[in-house]
C-alpha positions in Angstrom: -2.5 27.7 -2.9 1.2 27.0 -2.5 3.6 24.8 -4.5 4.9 24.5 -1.8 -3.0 12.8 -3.5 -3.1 9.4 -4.9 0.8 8.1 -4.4 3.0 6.7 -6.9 5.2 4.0 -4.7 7.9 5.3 -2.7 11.1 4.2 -3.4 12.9 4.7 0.1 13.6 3.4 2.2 11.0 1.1 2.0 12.0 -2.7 1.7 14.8 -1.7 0.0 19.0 -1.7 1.0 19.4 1.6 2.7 22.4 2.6 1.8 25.0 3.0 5.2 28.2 4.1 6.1 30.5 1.6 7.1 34.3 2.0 9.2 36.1 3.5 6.3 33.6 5.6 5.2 32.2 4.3 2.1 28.5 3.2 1.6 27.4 -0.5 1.5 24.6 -2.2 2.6 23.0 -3.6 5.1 23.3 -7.2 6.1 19.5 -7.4 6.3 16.1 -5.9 5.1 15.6 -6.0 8.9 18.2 -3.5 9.8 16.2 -0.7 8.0 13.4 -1.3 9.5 14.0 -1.2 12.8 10.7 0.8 13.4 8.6 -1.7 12.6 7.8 -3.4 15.7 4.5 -4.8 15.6 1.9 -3.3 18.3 -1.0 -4.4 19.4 -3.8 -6.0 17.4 -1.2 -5.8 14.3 0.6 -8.6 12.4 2.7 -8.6 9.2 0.5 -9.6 5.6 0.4 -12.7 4.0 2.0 -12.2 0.5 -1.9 -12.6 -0.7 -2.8 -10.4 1.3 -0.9 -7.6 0.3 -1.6 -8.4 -3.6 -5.0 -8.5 -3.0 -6.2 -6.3 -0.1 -7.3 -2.3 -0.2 -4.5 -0.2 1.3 -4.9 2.4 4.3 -3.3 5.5 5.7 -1.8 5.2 9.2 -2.4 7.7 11.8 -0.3 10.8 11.4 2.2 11.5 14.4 1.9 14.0 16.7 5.5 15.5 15.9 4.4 15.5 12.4 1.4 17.7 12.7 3.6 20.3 14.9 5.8 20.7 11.6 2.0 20.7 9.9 0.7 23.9 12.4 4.3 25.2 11.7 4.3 25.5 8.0 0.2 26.8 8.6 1.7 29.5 10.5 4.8 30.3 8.1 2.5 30.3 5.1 0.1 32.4 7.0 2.4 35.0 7.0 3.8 34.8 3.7 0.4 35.5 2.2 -0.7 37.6 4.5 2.5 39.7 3.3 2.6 39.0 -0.2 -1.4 38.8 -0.7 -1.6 42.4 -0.6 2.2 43.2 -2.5 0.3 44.1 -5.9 -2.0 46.9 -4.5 0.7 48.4 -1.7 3.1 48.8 -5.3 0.3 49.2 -8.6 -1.6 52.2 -6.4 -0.9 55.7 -4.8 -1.2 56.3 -1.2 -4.8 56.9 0.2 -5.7 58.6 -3.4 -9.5 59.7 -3.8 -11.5 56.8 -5.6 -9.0 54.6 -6.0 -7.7 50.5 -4.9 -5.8 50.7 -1.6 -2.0 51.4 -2.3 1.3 52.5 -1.1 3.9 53.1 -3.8 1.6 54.6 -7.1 4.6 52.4 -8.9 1.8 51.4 -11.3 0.9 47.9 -12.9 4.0 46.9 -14.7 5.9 47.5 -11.4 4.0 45.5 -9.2 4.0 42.7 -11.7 7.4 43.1 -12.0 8.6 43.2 -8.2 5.9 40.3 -7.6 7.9 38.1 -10.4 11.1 39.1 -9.2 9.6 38.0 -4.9 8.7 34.9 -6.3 12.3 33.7 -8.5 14.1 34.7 -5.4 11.7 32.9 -2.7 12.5 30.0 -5.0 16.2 30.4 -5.8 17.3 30.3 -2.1 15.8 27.0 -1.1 19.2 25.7 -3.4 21.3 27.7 -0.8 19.4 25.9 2.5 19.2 22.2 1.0 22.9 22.6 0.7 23.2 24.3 4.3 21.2 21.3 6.0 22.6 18.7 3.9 26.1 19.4 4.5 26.0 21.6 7.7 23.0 21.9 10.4 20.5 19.3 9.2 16.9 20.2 8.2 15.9 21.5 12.3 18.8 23.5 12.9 18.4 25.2 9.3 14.7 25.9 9.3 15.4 27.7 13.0 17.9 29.5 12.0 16.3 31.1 8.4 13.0 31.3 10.2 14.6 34.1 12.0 15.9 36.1 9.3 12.7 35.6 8.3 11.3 37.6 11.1 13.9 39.9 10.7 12.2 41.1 6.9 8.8 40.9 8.3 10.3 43.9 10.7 11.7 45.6 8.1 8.3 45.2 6.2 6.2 46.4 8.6 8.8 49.4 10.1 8.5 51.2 6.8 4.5 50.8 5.5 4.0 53.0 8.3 2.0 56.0 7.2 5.4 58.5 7.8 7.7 56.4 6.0 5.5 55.7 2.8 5.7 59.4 2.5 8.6 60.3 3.0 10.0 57.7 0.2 10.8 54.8 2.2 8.2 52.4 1.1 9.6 51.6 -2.0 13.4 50.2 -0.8 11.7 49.1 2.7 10.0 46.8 0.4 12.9 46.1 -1.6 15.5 45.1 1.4 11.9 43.0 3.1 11.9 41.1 0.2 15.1 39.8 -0.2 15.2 39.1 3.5 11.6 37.7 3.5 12.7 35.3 0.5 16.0 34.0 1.8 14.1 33.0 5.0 11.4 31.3 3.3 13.7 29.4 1.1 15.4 28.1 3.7 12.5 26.6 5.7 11.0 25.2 1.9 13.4 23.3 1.2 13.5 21.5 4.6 10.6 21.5 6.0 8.4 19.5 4.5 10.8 16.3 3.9 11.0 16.9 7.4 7.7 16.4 8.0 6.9 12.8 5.9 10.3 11.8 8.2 8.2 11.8 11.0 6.7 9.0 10.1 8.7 5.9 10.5 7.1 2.6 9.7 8.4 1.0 6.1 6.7 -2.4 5.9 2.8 -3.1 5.7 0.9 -4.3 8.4 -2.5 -5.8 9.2 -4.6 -4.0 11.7 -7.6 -5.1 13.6 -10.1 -2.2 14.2 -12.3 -1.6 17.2 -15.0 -3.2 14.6 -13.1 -6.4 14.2 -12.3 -5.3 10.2 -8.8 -6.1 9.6 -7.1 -3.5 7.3 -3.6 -3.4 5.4 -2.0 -0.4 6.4 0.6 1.1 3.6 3.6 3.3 4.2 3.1 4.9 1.0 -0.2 5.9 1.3 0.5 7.3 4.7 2.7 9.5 3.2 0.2 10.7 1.0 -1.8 11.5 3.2 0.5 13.5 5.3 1.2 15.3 2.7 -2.3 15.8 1.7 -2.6 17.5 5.2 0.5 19.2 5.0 -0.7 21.0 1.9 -4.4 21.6 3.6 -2.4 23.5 6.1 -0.6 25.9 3.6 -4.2 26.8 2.5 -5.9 27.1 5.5 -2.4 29.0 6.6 -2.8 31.6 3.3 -6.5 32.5 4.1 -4.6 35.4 5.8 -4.6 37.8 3.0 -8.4 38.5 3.2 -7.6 39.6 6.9 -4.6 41.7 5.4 -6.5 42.6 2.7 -9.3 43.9 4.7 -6.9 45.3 7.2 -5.2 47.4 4.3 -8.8 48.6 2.6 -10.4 49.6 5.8 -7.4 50.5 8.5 -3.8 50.8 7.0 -1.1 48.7 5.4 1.2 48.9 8.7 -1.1 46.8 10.6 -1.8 44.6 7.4 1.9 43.5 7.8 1.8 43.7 11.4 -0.7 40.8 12.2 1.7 37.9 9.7 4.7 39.6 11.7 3.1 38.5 15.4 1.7 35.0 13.6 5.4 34.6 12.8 6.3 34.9 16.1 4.3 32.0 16.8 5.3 29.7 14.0 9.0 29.9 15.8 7.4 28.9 19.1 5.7 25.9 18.1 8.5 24.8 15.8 10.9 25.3 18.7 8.2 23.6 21.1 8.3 20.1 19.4 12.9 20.4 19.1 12.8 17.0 21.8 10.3 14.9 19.8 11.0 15.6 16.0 12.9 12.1 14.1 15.7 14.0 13.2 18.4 13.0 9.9 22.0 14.0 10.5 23.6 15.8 7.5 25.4 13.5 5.4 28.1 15.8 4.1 28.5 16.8 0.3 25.8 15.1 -1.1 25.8 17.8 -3.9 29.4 18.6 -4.9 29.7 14.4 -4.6 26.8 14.1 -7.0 28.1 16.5 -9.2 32.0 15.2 -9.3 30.4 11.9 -10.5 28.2 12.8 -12.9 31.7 14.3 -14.8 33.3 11.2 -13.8 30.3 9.7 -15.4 30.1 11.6 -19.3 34.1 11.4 -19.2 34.4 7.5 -17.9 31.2 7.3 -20.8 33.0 8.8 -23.7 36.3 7.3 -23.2 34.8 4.1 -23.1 32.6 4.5 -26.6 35.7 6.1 -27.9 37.8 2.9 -27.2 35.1 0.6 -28.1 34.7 -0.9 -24.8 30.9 0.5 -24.3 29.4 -1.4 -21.5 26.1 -3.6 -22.7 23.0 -5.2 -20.7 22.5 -9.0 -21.7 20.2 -7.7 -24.3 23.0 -5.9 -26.3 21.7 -2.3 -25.0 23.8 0.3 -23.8 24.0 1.6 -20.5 23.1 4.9 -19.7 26.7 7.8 -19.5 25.8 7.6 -15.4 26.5 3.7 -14.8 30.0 4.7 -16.0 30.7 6.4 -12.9 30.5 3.2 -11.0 33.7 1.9 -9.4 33.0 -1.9 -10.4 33.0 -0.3 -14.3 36.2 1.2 -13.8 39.5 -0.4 -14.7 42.4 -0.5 -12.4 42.5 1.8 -9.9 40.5 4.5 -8.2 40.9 7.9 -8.9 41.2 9.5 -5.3 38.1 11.9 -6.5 36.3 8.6 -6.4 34.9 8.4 -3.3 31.4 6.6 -3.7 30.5 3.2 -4.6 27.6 1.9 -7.2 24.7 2.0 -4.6 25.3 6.1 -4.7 25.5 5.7 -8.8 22.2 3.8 -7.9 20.4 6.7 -5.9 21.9 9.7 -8.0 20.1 7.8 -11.1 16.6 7.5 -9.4 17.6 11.4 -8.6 18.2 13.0 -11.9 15.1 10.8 -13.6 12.9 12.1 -10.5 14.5 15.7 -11.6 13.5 15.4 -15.3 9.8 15.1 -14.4 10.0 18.4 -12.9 11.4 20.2 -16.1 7.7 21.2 -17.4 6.7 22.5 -14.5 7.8 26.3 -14.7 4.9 26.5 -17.4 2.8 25.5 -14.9 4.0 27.9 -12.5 3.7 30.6 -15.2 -0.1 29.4 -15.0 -0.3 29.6 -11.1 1.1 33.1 -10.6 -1.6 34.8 -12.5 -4.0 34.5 -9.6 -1.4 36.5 -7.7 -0.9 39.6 -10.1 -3.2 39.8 -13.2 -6.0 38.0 -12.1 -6.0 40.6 -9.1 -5.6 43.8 -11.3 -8.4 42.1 -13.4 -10.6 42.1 -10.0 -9.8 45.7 -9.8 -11.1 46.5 -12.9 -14.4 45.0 -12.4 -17.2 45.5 -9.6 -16.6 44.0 -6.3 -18.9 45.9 -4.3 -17.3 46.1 -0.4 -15.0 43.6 -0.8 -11.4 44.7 -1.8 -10.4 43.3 -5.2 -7.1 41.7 -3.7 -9.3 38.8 -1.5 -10.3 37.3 -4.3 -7.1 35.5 -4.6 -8.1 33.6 -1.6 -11.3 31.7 -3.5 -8.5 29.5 -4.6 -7.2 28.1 -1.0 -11.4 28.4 0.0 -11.6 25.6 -3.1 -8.6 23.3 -1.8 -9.6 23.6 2.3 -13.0 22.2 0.6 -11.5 19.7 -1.6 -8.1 18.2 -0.7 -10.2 16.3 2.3 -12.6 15.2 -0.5 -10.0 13.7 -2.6 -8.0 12.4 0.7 -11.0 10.3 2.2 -13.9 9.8 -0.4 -12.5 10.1 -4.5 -8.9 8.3 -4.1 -10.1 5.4 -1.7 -12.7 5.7 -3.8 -11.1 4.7 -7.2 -8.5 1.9 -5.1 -11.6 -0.1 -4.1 -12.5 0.1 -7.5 -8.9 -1.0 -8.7 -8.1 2.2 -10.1 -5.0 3.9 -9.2 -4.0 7.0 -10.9 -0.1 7.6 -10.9 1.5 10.5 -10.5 2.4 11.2 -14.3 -1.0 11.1 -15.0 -2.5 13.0 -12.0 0.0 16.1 -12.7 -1.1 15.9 -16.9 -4.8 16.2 -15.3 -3.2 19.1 -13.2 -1.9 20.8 -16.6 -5.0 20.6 -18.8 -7.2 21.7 -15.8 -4.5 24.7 -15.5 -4.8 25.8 -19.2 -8.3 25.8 -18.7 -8.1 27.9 -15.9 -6.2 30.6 -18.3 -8.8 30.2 -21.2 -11.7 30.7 -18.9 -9.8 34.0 -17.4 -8.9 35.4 -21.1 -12.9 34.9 -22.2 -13.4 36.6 -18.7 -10.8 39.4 -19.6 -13.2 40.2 -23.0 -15.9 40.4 -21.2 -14.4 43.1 -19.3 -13.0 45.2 -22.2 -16.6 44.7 -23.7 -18.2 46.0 -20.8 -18.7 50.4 -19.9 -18.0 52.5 -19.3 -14.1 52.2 -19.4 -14.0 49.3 -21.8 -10.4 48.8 -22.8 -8.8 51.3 -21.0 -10.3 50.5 -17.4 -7.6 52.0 -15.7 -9.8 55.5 -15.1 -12.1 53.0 -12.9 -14.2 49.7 -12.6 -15.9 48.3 -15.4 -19.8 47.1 -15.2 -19.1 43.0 -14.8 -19.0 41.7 -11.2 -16.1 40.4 -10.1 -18.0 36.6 -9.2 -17.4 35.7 -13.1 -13.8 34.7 -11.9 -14.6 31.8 -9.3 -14.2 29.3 -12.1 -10.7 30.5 -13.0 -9.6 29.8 -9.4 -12.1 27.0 -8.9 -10.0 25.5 -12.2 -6.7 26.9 -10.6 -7.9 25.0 -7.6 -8.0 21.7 -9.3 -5.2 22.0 -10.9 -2.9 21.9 -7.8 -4.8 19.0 -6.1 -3.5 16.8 -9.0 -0.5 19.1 -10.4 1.2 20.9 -7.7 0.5 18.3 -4.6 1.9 15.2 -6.7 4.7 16.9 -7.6 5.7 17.9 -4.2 4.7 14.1 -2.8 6.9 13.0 -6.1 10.2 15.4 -5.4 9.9 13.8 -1.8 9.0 9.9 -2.6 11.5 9.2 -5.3 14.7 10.8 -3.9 17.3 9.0 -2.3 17.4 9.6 1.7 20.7 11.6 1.2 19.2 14.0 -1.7 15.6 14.5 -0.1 16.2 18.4 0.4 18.4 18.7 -2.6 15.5 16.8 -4.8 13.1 18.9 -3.0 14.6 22.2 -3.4 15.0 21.4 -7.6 11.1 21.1 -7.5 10.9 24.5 -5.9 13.4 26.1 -8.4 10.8 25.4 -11.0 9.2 28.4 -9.4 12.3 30.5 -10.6 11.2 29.3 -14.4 8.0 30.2 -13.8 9.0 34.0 -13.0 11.2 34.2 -15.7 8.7 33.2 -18.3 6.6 35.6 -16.3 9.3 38.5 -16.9 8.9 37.6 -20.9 5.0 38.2 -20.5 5.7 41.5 -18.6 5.3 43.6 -22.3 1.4 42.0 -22.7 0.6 41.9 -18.5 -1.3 45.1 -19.0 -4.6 46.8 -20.7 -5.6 46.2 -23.3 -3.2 43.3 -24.1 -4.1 40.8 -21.4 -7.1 38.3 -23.3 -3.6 37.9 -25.2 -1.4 37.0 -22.1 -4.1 35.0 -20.8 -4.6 33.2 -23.9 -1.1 32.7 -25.1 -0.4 31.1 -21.3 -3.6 28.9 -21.9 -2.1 27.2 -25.2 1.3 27.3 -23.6 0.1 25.5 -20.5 -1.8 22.2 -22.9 0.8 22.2 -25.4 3.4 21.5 -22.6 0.8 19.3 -21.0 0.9 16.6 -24.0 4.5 16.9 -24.4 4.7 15.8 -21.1 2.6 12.8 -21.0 4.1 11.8 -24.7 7.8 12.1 -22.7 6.8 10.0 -19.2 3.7 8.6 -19.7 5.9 5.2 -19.4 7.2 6.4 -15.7 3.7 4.9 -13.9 3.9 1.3 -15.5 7.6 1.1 -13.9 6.5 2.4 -10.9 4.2 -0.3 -10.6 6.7 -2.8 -12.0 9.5 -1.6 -8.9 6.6 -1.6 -6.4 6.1 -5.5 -7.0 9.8 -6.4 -7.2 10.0 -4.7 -4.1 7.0 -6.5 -2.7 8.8 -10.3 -3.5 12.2 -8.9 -2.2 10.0 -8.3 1.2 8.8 -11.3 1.2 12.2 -13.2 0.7 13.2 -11.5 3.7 10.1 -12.5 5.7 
């Protein structure tokens, strides 16, 4: 659970001219390959690869810092209380307060509602991570930011759990307690997302390979990149151990009360501050680099302006193969003639990094389909459970099968399957792990809309089970979120890895915060379903998101499929420029 993995190559700043500022404040680069790695002091039992060894040998995950698994039992407690709070949002709004025979509830705003306010909780959770990349980029930096949001954070968890108390849900405050919680709840969560888990793979500081003797007497290659992976394989392991919360919330709601359902993320809260605060003297911390955003956007005008003046006047600039250059390598300053514009104020390296930037973005352009796919186990998938037999068990914890399936599995795929498939020679890249992600997400949806018949086949309420539950246990769903599950291991944990790995070090929480504004798409295309979201349309929703989901899954491997051979292709050039330097 969370959107919030086999590795394609990173492409910073690993071997490669980091990009720095020199006296009169424009980038150039470094003298030597050295200078960026100034981490990468041997230790012992370590020595650099021979170049045949790094063509040849297996490659190995380092340890993971300390620092970085405080950021990792950070984001465990953050996510533990954003699921413990918004695990239980569709019941508190679809159902009445403490009404005979019925799902736990709060607001009796019905099913369209809570759909509704849960779309609307998650475009806004993922619009304001924009706001915070900005904020730490230009401003505080990714600490300072993630501090100072986590607080108004705790502020809407207050406000959340002030009025769910039994008075205030009937007097009428429920509903805009909610309302105000939400808004507050999502601009705090955005602006730790969009920070904090660049911040975490930062930790880690080692660029080149190295050889490692073990306590054995094996020697190992140990990779950068797929240290990275793994960190973020852990990092992600975290979220869904940290969203187990909602079946404690859930059972806190069925059996006690929703007031102390939102009570227990509010205290967890309080300790996600104080081990992010704990670690402020040990974290590898990047300064903000200023404007990295209204810069990239002043020269990608330069850039279609600079481009069509140029075709216009015949003077289109050519490759030695006759091609012609993309519209961005316009806004270069060798390209232009005489002299700078005073709006000018980068140099080609930036051109270089803003290009890697926008092709890194274009990946992420299919993935609010997916997202469309993922919410379901947050708002249909739960009314479904409520329509169907799950004997003691509220119908809102079984939302939580899903992070039970990737606690299990992420370690699987982190130490057995991926190593796995590299001895072998095999190495899946990312454009082909998220396409797995896709299909295995349509298949999810199929598999719920046959479920969904089954239900509307079944007495004694059939089509209309709103009166009460239908005779079909609820444990036909495990597949959907077993499939769900899958889905993010290769779809939604690459992407994140990807939105990280292939953004300049300037853009990292600008690139990262574009992946989480796919989530927005997702709602919206959410909002478009709202008419079908309810009995006895939803085998429809269900299977119009299925065919949606593989339709956009082939379009985009037929668009990018190309992106992992030149991957591969930049990782070796890379490799030789290393090796010139060594």
């Amino acid at each position: 659970m969370g959107n919030d993995i086999e590795t394609g190559q990173e492409h910073l700043p690993e071997y490669s001219y980091e990009t720095a500022k020199s006296s009169n404040g424009m980038l150039e680069k470094p003298s030597s390959i050295h200078e960026v790695a100034e981490h990468d002091e041997l230790g012992e039992n370590e020595r650099w690869p021979t170049p045949e060894e790094e063509r040849t040998w297996q490659r190995v995950a380092d340890n993971v810092p300390a620092k970085a698994f405080l950021i990792i039992v950070t984001e465990f407690c953050e996510r533990f209380t954003y699921y413990g709070v918004s695990g239980i949002f569709q019941n508190y709004i679809q159902n009445k307060y403490k009404a005979s025979g019925s799902n736990p509830g709060a607001i009796g705003g019905g099913k369209h509602m809570a759909t509704g306010l849960g779309n609307f909780f998650q475009f806004w959770c993922y619009i304001t991570p924009i706001l915070a990349a900005v904020i730490a980029d230009q401003w505080w930096g990714k600490y300072k930011t993630i501090l100072v949001f986590a607080v108004v954070y705790l502020v809407g968890d207050l406000i959340l759990t002030l009025t769910s108390i039994p008075s205030s849900i009937r007097s009428g405050g429920a509903l805009p307690g909610l309302v105000v919680a939400m808004v507050v709840i999502g601009l705090g969560t955005g602006g730790i997302k969009a920070n904090v888990s660049p911040m975490v793979a930062e930790q880690y500081q080692r660029q080149r390979p190295f050889v490692r003797k073990l306590k054995s007497g094996r020697e190992v290659l140990v990779d950068r990149a797929t240290t990275v992976q793994s960190i973020f394989n852990w990092f992600y392991w975290a979220i869904n151990v940290g969203s187990l919360s909602a079946i404690a919330t859930s059972e806190l709601e069925h059996n006690v009360d929703f007031w102390p359902a939102y009570l227990l993320p509010t205290l967890m809260f309080v300790v996600c501050i104080a081990v992010f605060w704990a670690g402020r003297n040990t974290y590898v911390l990047t300064p903000p680099t200023g404007s990295i955003l209204l810069k990239a956007m002043r020269c990608m005008t330069t850039g279609f302006k600079q481009s069509r003046a140029a075709k216009k006047a015949g003077n289109a600039i050519v490759d030695d193969a006759g091609k012609g250059s993309s519209w961005i390598e316009y806004a270069k300053p060798s390209n232009m003639s005489g002299s700078l514009p005073a709006s000018v104020t980068w140099d080609d390296a930036f051109v270089d990094e803003l290009r890697r930037t926008l092709r890194a973005c274009k990946v992420f352009l299919f993935f609010p389909v997916y997202w469309l796919c993922y919410g379901q186990i947050t708002n249909n998938l739960v009314s479904q459970a409520g329509e169907m037999n799950t004997g003691s068990v509220p119908n809102d914890i079984m939302q939580n099968i899903d992070p039970l399936f990737l606690i299990v599995f992420i370690p699987i795929f982190d130490k057995l399957i991926y190593p796995g498939l590299r001895r072998c020679g095999i190495v899946i890249g990312p454009v082909a792990r998220i396409f797995i992600g896709f299909i295995l997400a349509a298949v999810a949806m199929a598999y719920a809309a046959i479920v969904q018949h089954l239900v509307y086949s079944s007495a004694p309420h059939y089509d209309h089970p709103g009166a009460g539950h239908n005779d079909i246990s609820a444990a036909i769903q495990i597949p959907a979120y077993a499939f769900v599950a899958w889905s993010e291991i290769f779809a939604s944990i690459t992407g994140l890895e990807y939105a990280y790995t292939r953004a300049p070090a300037s853009m990292k929480s600008i690139v990262m915060s574009v992946f989480l504004f796919t989530n927005c798409g997702g709602a919206v295309l959410a909002f478009c379903f709202n008419s079908i979201a309810s009995d006895p349309h939803l085998v429809e929703n269900f299977a119009v998101v299925s065919g949606l989901m593989g339709g956009f899954a082939f379009l985009f491997y037929a668009c990018f499929f190309k992106y992992d051979r030149q991957s591969r292709d930049e990782e070796r050039r890379k490799q030789q420029q290393q090796q010139s330097f060594s």
